[in-house]
RODO-2510 file (C-alpha; in nm, 4 decimals, decimal comma):
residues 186
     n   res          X          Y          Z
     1     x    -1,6202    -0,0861    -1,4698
     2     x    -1,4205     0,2236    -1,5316
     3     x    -1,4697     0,5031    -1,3188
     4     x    -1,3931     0,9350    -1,4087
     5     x    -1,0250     1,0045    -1,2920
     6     x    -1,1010     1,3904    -1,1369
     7     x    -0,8546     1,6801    -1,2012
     8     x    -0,8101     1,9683    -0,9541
     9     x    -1,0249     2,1488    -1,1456
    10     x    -1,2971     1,8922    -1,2462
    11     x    -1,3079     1,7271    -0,8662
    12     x    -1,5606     1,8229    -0,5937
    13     x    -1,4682     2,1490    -0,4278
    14     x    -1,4296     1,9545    -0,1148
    15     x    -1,1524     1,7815    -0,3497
    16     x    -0,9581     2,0222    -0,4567
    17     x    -0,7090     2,1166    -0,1802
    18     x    -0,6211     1,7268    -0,1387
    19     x    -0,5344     1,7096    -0,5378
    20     x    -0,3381     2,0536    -0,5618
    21     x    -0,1149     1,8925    -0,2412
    22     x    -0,0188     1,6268    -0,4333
    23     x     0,0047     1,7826    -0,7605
    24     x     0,2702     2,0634    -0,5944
    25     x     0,4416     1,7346    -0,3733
    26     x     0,4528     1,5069    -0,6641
    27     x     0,4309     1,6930    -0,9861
    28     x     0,0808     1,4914    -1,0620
    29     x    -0,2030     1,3707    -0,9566
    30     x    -0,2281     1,0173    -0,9318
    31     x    -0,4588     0,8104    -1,0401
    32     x    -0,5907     0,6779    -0,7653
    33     x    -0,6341     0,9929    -0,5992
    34     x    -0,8453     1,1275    -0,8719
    35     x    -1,0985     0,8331    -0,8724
    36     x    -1,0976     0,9246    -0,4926
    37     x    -1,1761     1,2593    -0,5512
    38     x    -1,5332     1,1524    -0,6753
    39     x    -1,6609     1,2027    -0,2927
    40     x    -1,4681     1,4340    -0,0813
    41     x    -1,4871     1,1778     0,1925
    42     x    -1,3181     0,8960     0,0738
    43     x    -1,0143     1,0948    -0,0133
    44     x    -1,0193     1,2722     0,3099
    45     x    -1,0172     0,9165     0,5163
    46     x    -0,7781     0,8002     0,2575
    47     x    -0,5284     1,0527     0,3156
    48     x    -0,6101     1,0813     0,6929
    49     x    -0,5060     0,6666     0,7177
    50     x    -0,1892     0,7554     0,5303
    51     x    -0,1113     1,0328     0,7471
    52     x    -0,1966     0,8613     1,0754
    53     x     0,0387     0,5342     0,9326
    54     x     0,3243     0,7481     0,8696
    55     x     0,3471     0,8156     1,2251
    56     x     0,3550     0,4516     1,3148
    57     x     0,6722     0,3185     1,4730
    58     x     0,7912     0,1388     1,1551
    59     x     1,0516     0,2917     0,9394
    60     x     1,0152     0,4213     0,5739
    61     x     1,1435     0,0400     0,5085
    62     x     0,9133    -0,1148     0,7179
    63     x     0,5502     0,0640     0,6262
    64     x     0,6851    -0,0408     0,2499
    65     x     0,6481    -0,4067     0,3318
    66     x     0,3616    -0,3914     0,5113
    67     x     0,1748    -0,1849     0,1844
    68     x     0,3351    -0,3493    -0,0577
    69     x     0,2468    -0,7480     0,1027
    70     x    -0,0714    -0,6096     0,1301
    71     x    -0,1347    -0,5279    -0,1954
    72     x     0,0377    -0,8299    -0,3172
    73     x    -0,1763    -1,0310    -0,1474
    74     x    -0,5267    -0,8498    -0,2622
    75     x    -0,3523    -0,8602    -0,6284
    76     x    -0,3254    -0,4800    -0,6581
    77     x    -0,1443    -0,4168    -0,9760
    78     x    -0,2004    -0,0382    -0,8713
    79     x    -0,0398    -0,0474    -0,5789
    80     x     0,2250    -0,2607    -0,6492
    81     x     0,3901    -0,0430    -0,8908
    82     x     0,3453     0,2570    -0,7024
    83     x     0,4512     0,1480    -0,3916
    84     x     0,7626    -0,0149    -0,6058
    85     x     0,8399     0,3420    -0,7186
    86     x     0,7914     0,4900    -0,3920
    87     x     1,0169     0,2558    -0,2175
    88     x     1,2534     0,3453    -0,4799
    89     x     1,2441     0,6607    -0,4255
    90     x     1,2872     0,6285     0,0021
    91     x     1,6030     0,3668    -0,1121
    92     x     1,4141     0,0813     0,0296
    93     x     1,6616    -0,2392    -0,0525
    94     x     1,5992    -0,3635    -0,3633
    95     x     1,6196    -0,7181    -0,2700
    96     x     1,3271    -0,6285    -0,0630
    97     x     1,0684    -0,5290    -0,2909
    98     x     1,1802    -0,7669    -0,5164
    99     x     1,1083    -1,0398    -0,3067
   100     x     0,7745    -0,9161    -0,2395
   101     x     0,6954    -0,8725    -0,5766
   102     x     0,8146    -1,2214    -0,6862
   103     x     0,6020    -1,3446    -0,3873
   104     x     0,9929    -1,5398    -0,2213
   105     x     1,1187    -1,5304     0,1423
   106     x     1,2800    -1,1924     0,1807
   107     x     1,6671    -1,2344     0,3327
   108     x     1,6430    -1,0158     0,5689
   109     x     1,4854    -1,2478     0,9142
   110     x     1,2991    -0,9288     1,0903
   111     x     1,2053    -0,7961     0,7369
   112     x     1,0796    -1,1549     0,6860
   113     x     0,8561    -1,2051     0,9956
   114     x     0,7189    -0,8940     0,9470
   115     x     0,6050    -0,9610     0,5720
   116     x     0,4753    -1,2887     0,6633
   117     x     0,2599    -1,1571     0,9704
   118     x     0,1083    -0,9201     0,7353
   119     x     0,0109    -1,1673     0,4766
   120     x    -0,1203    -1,4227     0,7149
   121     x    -0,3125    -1,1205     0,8690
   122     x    -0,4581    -1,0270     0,5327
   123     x    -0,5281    -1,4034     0,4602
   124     x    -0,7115    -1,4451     0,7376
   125     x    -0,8571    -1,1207     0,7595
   126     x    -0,6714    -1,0357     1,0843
   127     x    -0,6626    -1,3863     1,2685
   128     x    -0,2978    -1,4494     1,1785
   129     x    -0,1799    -1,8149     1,3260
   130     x     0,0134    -1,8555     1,6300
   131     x     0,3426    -1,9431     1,4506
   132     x     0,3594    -1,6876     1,2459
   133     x     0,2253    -1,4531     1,5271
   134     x     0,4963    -1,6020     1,7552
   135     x     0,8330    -1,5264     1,5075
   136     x     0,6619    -1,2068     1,4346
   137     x     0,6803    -1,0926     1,7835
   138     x     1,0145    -1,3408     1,8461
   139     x     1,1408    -1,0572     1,5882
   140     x     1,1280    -0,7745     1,8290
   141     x     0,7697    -0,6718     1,7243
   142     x     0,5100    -0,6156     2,0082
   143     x     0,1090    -0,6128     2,0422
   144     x     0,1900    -0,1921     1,8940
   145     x     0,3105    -0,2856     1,5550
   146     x     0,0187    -0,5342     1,5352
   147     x    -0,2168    -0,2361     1,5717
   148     x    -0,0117    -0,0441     1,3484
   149     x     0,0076    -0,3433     1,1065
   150     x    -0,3465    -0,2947     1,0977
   151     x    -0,3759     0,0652     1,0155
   152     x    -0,1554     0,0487     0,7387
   153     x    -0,3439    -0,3160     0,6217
   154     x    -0,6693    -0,1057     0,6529
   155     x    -0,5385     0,1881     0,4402
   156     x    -0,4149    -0,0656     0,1974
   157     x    -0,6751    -0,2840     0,1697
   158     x    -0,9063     0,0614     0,0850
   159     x    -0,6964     0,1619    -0,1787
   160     x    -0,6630    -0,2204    -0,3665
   161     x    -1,0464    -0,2481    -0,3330
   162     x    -1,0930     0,0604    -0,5301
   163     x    -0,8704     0,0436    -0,7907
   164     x    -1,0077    -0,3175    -0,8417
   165     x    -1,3621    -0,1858    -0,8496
   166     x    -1,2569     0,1486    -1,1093
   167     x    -0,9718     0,0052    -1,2901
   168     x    -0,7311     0,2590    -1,2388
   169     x    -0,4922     0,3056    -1,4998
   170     x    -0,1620     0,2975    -1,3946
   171     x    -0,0229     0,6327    -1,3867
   172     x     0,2932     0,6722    -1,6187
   173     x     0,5238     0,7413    -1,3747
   174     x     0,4859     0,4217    -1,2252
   175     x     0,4769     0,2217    -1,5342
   176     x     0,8403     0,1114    -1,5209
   177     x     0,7181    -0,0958    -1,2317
   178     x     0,4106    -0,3024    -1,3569
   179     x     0,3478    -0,5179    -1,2040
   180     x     0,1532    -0,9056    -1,2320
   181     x     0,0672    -1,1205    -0,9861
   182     x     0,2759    -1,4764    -1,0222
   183     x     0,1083    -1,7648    -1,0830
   184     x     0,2496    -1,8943    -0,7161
   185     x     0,0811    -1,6351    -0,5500
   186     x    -0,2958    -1,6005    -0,7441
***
C-alpha cells in the first residue's frame, strides 16, 4: 500500500518544524520523512534515534556501515540509496559501500567485523553468535558499541519497516544510487 508523502505545509502542525529543518539542511524533504510526518510522533522518535546515534562513539564511517548493513539486510531499497548518497557525501570509502551493497567481505578487517556483527545481530534479531561476537570485539569493539550497534540497528530497522509498509518512492536525489538486493543476499 502507498501511503500520502506530507509537505511542510500539508503535515500535522506537530510536523512542521521537523520538515522545514530538513528542507533548509537539505534543500528537500525526503521521502521518508514526509510519510513520517503522518503522526507527529513517529517523526519525533525517528529523528530523536538519529540524533541520539550520531553521538555514538563510531565515526561518520562507521554509523554508515552499521545503517547501511542494516538496511541491506531488511532489503531496504530506501535506505540503501540514501544512505549510499549520504556516505558519499561524508567521503565514506567507496570500496566500502560498495561492498555492502554487493553483499562481499569489505577489505578493510575492523570495517569487516563490524559489518558482520551487525548483520548477524539483525539476523538473529540481536543474539549474534559467539564467533562473530568474538572478532567483533577481537577488533577493538567493546560491550559500548554493541549498545550503540543497537541504537543505530533500532533506528534502522524503523525506517526499512516503513518504507516497506508505504512504498516510499525514492526521492530523486538519491536515484543515482538505486539500489536491488542481489540474489546472494535475498
Amino acid at each position: 500500500m502507498s501511503f500520502k508523502i506530507e509537505t511542510v505545509e500539508s503535515a500535522p502542525a506537530g510536523s512542521r518544524g521537523i520538515l522545514e529543518g530538513y528542507q533548509k539542511k537539505l534543500g528537500f524533504v525526503p521521502n521518508l520523512l514526509g510519510v513520517m510526518a503522518a503522526s507527529p510522533a513517529v517523526i519525533e522518535g525517528y529523528v530523536a534515534l538519529g540524533t541520539a546515534f550520531d553521538k555514538t562513539s563510531f565515526t561518520p564511517a562507521e554509523r554508515q556501515v552499521v545503517l547501511l548493513e542494516t538496511s541491506s539486510v531488511n532489503g531496504c531499497t530506501y535506505c540503501m540509496a540514501a544512505h549510499t548518497a549520504i556516505a558519499k557525501m561524508q567521503n565514506i570509502p567507496d570500496a566500502v559501500v560498495n561492498a555492502i551493497r554487493s553483499g562481499e567481505t569489505i577489505a578493510d578487517p575492523k570495517y569487516e567485523a563490524l559489518r558482520a556483527f551487525v548483520r548477524s545481530t539483525v539476523e538473529t534479531r540481536g543474539r549474534p553468535d559467539a564467533k562473530t561476537a568474538a572478532a567483533f570485539l577481537g577488533a577493538g569493539y567493546t560491550q559500548t558499541h554493541i549498545l550503540e550497534i543497537l541504537l543505530g540497528v533500532a533506528m534502522k530497522t524503523m525506517s526499512n519497516y516503513i518504507n516497506h509498509a508505504a512504498e516510499t518512492p525514492l526521492d530523486a536525489a538519491f536515484s543515482a544510487a538505486r539500489w536491488e538486493k542481489a540474489a546472494c543476499c535475498k
